[in-house]
N, CA, C and O atoms as a Tripos MOL2 file, in Angstrom:
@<TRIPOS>MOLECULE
protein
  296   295    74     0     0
PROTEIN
NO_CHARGES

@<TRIPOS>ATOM
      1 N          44.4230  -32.1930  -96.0560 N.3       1 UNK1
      2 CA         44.7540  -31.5030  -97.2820 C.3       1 UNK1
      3 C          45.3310  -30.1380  -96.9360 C.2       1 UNK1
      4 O          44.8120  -29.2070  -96.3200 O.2       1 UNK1
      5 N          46.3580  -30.2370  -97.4070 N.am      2 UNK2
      6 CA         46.9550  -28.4340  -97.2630 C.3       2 UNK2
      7 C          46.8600  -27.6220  -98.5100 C.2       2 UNK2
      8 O          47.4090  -27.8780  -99.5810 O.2       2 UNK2
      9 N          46.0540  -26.5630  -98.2160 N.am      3 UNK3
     10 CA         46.1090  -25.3710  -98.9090 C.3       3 UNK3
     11 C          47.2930  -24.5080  -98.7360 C.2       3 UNK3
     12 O          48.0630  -24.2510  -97.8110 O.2       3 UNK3
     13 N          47.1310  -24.1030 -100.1580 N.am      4 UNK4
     14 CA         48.5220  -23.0090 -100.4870 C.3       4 UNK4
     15 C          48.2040  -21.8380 -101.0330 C.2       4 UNK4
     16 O          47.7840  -21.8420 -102.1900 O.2       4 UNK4
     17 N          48.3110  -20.8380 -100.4540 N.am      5 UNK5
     18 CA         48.6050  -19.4210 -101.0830 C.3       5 UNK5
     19 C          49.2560  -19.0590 -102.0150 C.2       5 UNK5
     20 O          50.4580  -19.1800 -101.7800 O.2       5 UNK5
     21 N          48.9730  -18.5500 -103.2590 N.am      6 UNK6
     22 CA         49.8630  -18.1600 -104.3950 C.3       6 UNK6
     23 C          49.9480  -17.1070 -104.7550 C.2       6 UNK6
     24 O          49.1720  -16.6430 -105.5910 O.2       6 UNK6
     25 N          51.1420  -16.2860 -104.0950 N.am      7 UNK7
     26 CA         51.0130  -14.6520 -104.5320 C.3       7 UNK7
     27 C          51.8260  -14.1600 -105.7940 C.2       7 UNK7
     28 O          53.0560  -14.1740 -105.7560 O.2       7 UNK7
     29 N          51.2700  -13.8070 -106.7000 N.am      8 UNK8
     30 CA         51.8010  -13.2870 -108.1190 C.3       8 UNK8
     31 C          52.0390  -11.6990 -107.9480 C.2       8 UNK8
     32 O          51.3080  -10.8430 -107.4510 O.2       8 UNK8
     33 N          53.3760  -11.6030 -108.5610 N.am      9 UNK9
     34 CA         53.6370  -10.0930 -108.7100 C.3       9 UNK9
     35 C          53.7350   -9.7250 -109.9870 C.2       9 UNK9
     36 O          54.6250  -10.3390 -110.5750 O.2       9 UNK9
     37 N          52.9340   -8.6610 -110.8800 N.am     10 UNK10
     38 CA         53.7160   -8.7070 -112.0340 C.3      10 UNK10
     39 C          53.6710   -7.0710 -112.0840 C.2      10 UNK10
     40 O          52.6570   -6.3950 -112.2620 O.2      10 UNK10
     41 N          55.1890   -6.5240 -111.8600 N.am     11 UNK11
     42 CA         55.1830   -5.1000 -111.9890 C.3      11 UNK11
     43 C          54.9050   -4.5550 -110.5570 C.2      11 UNK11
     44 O          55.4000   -5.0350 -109.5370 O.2      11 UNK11
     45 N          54.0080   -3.4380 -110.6080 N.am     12 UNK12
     46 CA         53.9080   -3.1240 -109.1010 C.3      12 UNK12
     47 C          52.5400   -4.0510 -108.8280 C.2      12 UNK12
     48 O          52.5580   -4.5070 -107.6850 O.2      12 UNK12
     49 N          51.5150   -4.3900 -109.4980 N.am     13 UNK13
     50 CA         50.7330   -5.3340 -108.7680 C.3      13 UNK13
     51 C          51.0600   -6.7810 -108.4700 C.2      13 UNK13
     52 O          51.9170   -7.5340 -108.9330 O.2      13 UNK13
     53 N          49.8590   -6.9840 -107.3080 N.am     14 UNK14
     54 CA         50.3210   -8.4250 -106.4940 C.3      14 UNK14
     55 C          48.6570   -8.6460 -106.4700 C.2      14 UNK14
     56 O          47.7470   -7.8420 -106.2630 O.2      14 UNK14
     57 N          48.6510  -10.0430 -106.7620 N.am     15 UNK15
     58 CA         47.5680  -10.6810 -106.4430 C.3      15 UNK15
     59 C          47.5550  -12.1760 -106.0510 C.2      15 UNK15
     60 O          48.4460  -12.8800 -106.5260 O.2      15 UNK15
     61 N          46.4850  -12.8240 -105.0990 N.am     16 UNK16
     62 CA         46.9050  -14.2710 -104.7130 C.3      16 UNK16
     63 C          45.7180  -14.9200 -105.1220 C.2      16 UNK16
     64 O          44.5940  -14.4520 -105.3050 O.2      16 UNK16
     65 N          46.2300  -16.3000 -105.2580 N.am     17 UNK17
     66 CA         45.2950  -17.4580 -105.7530 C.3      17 UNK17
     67 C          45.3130  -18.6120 -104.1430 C.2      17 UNK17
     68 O          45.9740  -18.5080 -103.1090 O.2      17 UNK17
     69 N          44.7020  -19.2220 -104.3990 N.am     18 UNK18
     70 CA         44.6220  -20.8360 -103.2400 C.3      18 UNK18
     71 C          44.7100  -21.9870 -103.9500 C.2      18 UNK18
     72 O          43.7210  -22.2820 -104.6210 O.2      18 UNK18
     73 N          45.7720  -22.8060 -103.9710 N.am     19 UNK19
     74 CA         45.8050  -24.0950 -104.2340 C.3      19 UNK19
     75 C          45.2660  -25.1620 -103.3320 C.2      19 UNK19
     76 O          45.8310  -25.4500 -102.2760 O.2      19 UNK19
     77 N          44.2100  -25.7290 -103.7350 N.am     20 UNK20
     78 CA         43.7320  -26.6490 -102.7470 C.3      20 UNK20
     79 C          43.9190  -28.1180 -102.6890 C.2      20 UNK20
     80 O          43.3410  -28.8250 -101.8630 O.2      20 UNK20
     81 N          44.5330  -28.4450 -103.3580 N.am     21 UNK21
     82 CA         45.3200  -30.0320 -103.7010 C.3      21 UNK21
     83 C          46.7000  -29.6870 -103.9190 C.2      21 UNK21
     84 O          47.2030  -28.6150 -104.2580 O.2      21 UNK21
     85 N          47.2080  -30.7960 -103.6600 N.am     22 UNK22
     86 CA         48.8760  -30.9410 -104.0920 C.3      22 UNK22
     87 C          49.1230  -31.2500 -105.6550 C.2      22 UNK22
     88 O          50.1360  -31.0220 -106.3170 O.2      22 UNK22
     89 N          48.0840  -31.7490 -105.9960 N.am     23 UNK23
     90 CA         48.0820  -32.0030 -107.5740 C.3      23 UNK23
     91 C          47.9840  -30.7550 -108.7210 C.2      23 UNK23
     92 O          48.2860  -30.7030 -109.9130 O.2      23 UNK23
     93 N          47.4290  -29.8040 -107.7950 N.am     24 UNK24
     94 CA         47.5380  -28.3450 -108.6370 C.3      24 UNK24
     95 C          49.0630  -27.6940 -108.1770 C.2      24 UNK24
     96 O          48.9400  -26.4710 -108.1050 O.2      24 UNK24
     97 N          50.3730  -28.1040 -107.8660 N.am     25 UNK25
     98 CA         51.6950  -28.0990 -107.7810 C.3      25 UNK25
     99 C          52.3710  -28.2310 -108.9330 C.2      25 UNK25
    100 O          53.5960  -28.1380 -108.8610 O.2      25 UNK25
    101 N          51.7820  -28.4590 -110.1700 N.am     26 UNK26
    102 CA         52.9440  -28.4830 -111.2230 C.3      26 UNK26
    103 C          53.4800  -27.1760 -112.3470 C.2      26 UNK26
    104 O          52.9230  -26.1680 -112.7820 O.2      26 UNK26
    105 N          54.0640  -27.4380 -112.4280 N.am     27 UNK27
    106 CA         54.8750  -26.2410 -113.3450 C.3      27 UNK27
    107 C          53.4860  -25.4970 -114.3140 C.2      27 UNK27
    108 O          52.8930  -24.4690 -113.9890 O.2      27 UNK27
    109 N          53.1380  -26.5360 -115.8310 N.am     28 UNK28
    110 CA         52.2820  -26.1380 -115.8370 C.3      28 UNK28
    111 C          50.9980  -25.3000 -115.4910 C.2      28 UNK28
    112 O          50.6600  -24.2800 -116.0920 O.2      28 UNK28
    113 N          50.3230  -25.8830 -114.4220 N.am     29 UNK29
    114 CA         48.9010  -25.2290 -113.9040 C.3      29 UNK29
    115 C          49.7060  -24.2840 -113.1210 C.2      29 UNK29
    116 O          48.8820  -23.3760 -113.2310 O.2      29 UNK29
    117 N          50.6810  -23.7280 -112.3900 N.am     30 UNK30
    118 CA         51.4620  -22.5340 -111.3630 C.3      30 UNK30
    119 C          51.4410  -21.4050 -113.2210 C.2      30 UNK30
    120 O          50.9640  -20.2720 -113.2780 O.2      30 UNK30
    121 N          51.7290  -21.7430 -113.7820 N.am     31 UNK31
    122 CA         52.1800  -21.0280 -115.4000 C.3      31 UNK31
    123 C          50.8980  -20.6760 -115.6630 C.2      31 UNK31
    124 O          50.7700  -19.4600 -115.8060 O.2      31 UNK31
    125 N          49.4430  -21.6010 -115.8290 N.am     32 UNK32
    126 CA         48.0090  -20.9980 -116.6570 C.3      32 UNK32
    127 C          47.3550  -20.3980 -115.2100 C.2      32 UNK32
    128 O          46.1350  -20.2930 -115.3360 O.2      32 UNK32
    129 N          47.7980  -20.0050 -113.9620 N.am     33 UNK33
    130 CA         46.9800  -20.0660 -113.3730 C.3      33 UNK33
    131 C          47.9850  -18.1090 -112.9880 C.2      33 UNK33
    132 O          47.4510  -17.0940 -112.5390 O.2      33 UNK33
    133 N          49.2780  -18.2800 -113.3490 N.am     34 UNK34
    134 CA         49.8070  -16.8820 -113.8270 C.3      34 UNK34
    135 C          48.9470  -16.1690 -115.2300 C.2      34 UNK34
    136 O          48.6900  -14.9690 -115.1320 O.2      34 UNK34
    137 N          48.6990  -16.5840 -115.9580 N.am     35 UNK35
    138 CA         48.6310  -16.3670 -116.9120 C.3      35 UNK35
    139 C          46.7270  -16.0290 -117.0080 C.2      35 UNK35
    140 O          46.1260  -15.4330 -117.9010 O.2      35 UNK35
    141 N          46.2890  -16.5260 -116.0150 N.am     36 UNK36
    142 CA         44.7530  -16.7070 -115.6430 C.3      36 UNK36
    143 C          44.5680  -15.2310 -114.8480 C.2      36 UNK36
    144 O          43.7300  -14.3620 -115.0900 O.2      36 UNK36
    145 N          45.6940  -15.2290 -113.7510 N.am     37 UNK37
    146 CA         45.6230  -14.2650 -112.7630 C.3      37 UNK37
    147 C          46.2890  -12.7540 -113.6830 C.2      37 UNK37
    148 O          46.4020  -11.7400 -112.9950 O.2      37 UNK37
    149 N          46.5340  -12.6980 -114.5820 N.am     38 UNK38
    150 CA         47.1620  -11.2630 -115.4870 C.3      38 UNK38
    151 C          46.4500  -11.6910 -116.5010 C.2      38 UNK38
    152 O          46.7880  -12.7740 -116.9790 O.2      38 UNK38
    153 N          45.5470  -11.1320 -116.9670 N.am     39 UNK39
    154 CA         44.9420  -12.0660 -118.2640 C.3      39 UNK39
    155 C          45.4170  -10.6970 -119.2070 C.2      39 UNK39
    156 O          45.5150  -11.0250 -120.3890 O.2      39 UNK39
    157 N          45.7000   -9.3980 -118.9910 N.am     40 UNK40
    158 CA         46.0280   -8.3540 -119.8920 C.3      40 UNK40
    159 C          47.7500   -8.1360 -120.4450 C.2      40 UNK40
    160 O          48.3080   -7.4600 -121.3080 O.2      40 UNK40
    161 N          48.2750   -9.3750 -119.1410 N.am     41 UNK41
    162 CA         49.9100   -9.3650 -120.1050 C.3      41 UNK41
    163 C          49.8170  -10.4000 -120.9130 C.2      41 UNK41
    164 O          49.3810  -11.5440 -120.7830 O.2      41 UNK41
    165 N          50.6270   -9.4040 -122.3490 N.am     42 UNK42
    166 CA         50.4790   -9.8310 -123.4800 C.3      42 UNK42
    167 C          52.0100  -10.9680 -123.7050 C.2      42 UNK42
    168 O          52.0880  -11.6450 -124.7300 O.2      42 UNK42
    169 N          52.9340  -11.0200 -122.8040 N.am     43 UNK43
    170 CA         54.0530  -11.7900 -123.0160 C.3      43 UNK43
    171 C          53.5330  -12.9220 -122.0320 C.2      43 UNK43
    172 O          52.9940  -12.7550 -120.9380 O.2      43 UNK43
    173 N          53.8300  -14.1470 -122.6980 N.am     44 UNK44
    174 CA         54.1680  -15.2040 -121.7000 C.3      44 UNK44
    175 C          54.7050  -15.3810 -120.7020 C.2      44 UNK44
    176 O          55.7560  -14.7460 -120.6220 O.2      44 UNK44
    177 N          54.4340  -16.0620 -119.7370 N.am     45 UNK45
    178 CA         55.3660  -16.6120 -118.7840 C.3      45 UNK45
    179 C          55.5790  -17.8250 -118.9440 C.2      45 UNK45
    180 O          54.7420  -18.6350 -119.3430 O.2      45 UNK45
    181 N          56.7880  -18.0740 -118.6300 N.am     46 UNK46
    182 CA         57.8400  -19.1520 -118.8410 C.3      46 UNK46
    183 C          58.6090  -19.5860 -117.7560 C.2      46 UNK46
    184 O          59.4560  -20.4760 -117.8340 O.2      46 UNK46
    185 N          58.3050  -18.9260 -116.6850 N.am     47 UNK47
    186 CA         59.4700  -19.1390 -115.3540 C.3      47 UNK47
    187 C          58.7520  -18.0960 -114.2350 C.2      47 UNK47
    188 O          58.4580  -16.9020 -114.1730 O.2      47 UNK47
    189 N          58.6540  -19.3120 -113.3860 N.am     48 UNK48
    190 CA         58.3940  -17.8470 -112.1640 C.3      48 UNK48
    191 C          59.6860  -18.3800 -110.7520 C.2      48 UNK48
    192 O          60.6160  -19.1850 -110.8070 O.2      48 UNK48
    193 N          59.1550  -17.4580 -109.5430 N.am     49 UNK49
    194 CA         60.4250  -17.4580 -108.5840 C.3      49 UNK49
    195 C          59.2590  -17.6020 -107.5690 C.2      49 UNK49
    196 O          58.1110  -17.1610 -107.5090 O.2      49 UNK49
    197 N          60.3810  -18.7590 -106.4550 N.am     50 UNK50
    198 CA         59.7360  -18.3080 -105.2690 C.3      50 UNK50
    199 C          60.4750  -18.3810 -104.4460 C.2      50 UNK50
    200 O          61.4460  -19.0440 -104.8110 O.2      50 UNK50
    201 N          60.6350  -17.6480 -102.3600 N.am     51 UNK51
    202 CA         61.5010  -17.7810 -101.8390 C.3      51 UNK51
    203 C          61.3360  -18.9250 -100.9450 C.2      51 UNK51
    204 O          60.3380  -19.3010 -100.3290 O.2      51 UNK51
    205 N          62.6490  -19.4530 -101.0060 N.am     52 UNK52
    206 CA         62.5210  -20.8820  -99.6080 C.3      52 UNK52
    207 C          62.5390  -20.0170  -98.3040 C.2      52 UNK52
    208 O          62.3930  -18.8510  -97.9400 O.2      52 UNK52
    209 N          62.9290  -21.8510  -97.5830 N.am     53 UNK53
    210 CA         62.5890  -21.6030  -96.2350 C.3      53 UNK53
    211 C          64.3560  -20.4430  -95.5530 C.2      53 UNK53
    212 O          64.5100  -19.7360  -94.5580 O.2      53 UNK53
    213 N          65.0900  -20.7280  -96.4550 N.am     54 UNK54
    214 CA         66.4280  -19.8640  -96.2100 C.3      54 UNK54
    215 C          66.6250  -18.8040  -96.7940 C.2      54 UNK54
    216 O          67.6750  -18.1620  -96.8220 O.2      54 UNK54
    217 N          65.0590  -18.4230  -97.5750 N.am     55 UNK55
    218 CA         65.0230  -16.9380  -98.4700 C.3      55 UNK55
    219 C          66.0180  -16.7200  -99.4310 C.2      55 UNK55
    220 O          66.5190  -15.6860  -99.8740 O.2      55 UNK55
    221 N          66.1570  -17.6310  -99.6080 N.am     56 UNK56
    222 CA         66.6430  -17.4350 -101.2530 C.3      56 UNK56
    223 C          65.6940  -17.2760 -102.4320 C.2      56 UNK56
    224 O          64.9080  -18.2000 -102.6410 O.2      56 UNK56
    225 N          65.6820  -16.3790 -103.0990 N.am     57 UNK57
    226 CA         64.7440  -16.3400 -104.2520 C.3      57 UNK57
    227 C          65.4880  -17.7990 -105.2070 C.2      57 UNK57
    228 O          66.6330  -18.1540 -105.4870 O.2      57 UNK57
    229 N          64.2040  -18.2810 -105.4490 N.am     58 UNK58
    230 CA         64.6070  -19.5380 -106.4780 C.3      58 UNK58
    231 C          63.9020  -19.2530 -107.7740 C.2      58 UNK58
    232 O          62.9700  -18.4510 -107.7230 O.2      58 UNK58
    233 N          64.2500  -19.8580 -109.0640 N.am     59 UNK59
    234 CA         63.5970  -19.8660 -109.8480 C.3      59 UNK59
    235 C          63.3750  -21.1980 -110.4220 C.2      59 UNK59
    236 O          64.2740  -22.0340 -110.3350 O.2      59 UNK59
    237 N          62.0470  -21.5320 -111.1130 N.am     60 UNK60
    238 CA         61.8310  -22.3910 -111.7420 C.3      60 UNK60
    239 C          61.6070  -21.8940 -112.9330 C.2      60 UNK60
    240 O          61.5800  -20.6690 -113.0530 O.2      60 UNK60
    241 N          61.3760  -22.8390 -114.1990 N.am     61 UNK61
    242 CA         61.4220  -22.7530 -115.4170 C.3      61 UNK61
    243 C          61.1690  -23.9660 -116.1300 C.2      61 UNK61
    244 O          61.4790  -24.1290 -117.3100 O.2      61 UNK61
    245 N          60.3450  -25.2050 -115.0800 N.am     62 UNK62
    246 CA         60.3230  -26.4970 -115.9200 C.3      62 UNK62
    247 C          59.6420  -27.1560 -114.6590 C.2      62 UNK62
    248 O          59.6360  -26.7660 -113.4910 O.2      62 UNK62
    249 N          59.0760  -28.2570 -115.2330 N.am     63 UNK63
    250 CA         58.7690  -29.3690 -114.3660 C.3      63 UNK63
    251 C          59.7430  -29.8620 -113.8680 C.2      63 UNK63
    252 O          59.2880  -30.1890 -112.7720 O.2      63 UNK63
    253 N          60.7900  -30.1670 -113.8700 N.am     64 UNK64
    254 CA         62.4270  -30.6400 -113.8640 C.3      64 UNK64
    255 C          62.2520  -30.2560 -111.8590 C.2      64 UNK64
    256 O          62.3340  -30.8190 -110.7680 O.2      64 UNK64
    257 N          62.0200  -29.1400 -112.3810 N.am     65 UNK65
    258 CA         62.7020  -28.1590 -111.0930 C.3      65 UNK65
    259 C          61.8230  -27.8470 -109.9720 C.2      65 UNK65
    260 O          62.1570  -27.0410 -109.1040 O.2      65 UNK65
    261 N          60.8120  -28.4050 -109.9690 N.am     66 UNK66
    262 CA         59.3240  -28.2410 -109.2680 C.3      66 UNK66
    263 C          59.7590  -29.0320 -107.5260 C.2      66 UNK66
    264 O          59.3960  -28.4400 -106.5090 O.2      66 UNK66
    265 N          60.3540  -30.0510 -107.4530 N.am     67 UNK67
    266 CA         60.9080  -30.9710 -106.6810 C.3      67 UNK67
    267 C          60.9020  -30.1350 -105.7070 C.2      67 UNK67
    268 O          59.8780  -29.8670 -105.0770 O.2      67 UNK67
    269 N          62.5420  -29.4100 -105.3710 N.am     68 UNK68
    270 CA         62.0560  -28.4980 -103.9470 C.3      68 UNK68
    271 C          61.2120  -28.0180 -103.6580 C.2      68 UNK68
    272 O          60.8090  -28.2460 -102.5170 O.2      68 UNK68
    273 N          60.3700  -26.9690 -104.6210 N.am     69 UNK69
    274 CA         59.4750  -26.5190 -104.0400 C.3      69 UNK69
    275 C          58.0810  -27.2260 -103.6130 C.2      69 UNK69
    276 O          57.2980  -26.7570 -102.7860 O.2      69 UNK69
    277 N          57.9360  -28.2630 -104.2200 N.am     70 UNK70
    278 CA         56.5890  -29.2490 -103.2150 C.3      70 UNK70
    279 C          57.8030  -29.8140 -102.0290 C.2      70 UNK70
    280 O          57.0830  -30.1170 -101.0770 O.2      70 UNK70
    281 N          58.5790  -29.9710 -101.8020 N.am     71 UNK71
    282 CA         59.4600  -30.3250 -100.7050 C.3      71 UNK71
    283 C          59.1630  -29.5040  -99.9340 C.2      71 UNK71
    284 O          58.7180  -29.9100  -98.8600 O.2      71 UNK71
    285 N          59.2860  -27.9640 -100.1630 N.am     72 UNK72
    286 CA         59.6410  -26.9560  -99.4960 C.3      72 UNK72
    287 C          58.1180  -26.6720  -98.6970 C.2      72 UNK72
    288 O          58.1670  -26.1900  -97.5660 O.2      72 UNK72
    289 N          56.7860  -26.9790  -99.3090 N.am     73 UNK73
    290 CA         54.8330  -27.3430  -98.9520 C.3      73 UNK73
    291 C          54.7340  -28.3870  -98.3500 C.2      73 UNK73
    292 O          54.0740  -28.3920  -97.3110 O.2      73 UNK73
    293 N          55.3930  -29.6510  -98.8450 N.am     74 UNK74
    294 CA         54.6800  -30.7120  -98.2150 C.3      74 UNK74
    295 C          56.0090  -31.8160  -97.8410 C.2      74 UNK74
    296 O          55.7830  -32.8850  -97.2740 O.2      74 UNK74
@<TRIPOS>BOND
     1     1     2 1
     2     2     3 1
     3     3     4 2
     4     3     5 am
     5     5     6 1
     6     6     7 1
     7     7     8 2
     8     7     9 am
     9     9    10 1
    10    10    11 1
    11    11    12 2
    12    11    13 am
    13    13    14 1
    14    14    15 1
    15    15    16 2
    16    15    17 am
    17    17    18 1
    18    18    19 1
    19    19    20 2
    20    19    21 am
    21    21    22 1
    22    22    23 1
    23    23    24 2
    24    23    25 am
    25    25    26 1
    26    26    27 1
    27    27    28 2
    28    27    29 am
    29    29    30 1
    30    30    31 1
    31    31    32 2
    32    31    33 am
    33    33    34 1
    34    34    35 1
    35    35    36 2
    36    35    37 am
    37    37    38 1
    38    38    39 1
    39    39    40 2
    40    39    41 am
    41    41    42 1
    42    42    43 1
    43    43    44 2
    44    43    45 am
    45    45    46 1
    46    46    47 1
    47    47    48 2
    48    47    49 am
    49    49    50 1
    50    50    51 1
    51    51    52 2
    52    51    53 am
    53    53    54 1
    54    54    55 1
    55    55    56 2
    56    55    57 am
    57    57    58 1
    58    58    59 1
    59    59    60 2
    60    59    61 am
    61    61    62 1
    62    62    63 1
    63    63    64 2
    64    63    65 am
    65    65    66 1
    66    66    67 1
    67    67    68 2
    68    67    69 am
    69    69    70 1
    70    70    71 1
    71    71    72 2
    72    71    73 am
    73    73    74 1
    74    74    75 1
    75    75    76 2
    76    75    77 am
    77    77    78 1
    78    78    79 1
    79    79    80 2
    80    79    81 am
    81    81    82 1
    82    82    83 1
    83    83    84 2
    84    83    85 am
    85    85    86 1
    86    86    87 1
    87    87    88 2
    88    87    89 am
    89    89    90 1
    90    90    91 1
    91    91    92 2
    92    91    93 am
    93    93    94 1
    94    94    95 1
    95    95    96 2
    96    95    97 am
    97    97    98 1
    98    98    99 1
    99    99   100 2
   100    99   101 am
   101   101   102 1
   102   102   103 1
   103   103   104 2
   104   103   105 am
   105   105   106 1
   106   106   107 1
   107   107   108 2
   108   107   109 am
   109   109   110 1
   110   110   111 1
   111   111   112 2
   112   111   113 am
   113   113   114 1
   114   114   115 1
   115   115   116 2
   116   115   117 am
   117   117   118 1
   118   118   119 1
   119   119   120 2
   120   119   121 am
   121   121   122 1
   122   122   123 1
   123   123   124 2
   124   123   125 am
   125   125   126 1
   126   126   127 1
   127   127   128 2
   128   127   129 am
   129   129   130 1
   130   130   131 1
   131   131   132 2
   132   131   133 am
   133   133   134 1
   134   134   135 1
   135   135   136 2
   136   135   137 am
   137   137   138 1
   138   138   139 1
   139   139   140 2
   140   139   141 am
   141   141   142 1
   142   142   143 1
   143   143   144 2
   144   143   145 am
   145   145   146 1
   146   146   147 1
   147   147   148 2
   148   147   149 am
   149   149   150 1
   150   150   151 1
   151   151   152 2
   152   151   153 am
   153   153   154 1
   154   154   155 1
   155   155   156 2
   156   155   157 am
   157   157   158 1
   158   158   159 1
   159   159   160 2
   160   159   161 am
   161   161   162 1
   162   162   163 1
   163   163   164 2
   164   163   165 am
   165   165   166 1
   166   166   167 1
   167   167   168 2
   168   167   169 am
   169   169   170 1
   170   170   171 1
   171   171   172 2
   172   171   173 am
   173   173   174 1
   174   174   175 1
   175   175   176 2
   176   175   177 am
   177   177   178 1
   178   178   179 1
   179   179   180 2
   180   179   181 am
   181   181   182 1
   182   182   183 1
   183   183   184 2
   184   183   185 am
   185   185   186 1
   186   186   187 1
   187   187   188 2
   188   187   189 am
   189   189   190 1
   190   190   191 1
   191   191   192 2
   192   191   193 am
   193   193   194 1
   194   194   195 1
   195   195   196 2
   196   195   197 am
   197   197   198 1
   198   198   199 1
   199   199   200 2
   200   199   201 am
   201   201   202 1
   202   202   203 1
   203   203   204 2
   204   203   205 am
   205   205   206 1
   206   206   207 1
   207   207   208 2
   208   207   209 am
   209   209   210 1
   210   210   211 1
   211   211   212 2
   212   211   213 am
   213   213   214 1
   214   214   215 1
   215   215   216 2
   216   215   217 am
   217   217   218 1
   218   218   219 1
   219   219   220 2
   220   219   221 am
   221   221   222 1
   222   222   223 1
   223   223   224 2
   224   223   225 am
   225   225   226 1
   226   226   227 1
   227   227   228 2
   228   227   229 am
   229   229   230 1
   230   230   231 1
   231   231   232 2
   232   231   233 am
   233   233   234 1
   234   234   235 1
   235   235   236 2
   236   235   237 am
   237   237   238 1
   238   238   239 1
   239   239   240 2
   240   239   241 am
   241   241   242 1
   242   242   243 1
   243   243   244 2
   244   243   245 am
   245   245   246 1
   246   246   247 1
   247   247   248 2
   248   247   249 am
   249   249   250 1
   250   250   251 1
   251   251   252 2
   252   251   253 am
   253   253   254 1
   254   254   255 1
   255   255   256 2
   256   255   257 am
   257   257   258 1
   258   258   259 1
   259   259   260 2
   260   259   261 am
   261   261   262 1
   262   262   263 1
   263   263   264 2
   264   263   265 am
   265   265   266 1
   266   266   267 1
   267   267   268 2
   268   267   269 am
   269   269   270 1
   270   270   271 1
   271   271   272 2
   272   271   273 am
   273   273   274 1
   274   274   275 1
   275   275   276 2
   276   275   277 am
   277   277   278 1
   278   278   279 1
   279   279   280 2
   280   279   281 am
   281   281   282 1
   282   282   283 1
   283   283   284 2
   284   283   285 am
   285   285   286 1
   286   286   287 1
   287   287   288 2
   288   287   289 am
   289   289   290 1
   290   290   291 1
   291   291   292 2
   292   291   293 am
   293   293   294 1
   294   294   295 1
   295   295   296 2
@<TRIPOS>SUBSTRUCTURE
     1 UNK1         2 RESIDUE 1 A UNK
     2 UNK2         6 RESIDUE 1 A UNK
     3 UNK3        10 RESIDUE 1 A UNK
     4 UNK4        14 RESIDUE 1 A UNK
     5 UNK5        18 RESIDUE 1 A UNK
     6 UNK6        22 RESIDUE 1 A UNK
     7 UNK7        26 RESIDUE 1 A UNK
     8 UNK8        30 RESIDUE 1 A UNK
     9 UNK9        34 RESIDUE 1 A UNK
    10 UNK10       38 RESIDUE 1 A UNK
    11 UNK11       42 RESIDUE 1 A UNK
    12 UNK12       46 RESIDUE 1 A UNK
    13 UNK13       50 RESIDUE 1 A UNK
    14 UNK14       54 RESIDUE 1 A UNK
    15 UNK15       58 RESIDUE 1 A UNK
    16 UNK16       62 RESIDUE 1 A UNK
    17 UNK17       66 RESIDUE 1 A UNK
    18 UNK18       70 RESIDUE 1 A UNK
    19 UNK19       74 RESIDUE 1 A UNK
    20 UNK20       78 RESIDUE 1 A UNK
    21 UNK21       82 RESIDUE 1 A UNK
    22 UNK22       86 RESIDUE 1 A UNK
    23 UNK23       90 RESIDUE 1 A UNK
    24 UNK24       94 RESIDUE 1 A UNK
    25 UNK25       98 RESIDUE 1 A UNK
    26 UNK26      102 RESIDUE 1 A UNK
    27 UNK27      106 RESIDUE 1 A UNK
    28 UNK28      110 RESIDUE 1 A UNK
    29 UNK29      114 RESIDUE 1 A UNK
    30 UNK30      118 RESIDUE 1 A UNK
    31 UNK31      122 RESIDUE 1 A UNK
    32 UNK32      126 RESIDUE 1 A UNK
    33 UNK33      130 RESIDUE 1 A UNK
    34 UNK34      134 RESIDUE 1 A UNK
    35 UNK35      138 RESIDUE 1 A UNK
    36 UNK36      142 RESIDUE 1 A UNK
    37 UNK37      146 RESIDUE 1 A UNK
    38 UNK38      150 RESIDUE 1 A UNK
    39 UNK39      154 RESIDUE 1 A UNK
    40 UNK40      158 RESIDUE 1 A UNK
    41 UNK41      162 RESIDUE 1 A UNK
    42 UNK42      166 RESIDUE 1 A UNK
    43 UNK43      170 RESIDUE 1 A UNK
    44 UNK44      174 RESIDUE 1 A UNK
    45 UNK45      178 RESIDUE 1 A UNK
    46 UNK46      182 RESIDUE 1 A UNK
    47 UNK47      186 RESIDUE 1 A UNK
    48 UNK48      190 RESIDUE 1 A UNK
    49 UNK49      194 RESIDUE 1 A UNK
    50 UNK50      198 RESIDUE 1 A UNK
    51 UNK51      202 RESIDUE 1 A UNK
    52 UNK52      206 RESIDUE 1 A UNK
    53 UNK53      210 RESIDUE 1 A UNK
    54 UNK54      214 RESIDUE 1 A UNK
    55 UNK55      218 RESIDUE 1 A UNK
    56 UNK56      222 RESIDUE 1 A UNK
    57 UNK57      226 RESIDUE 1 A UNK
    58 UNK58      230 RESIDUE 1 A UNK
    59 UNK59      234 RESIDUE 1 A UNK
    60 UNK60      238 RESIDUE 1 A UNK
    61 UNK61      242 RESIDUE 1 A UNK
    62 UNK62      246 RESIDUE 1 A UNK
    63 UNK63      250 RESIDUE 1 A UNK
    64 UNK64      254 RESIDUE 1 A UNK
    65 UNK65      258 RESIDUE 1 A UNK
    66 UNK66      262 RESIDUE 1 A UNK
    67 UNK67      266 RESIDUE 1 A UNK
    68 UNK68      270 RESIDUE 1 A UNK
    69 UNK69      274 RESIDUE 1 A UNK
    70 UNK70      278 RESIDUE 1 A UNK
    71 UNK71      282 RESIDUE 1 A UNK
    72 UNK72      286 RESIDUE 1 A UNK
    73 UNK73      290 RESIDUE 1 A UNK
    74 UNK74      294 RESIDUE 1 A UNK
């Protein structure tokens, strides 16, 4: 089983979570588990970013789009 590090930035703070299944990989739970980790921002999130292995900042915004990035873990 591979664990994953999840570092959230919102503003100047940063904080990280651990994903411990591949099944906690979906758009969804990455979104309540933002939303878990800032519990005092009052706007939604709807899209977050992460960088690949060629450092490109990517963004997601859907289950649609989740694909590379479990590509990019597992």
């Amino acid at each position: 089983m591979n664990t994953i590090e999840v570092r959230f930035q919102f503003g100047r703070e940063c904080r990280s979570a651990l994903l411990e299944s591949e099944d906690f990989l979906t758009f969804d739970s990455l979104i309540r588990l933002a939303e878990h980790t800032f519990p005092s921002c009052k706007h939604p999130f709807t899209a977050f970013m992460y960088v690949d292995d060629d450092r490109d900042e990517v963004t997601v915004s859907s289950e649609l789009e989740m694909g590379p990035l479990r590509n990019f873990y597992f």
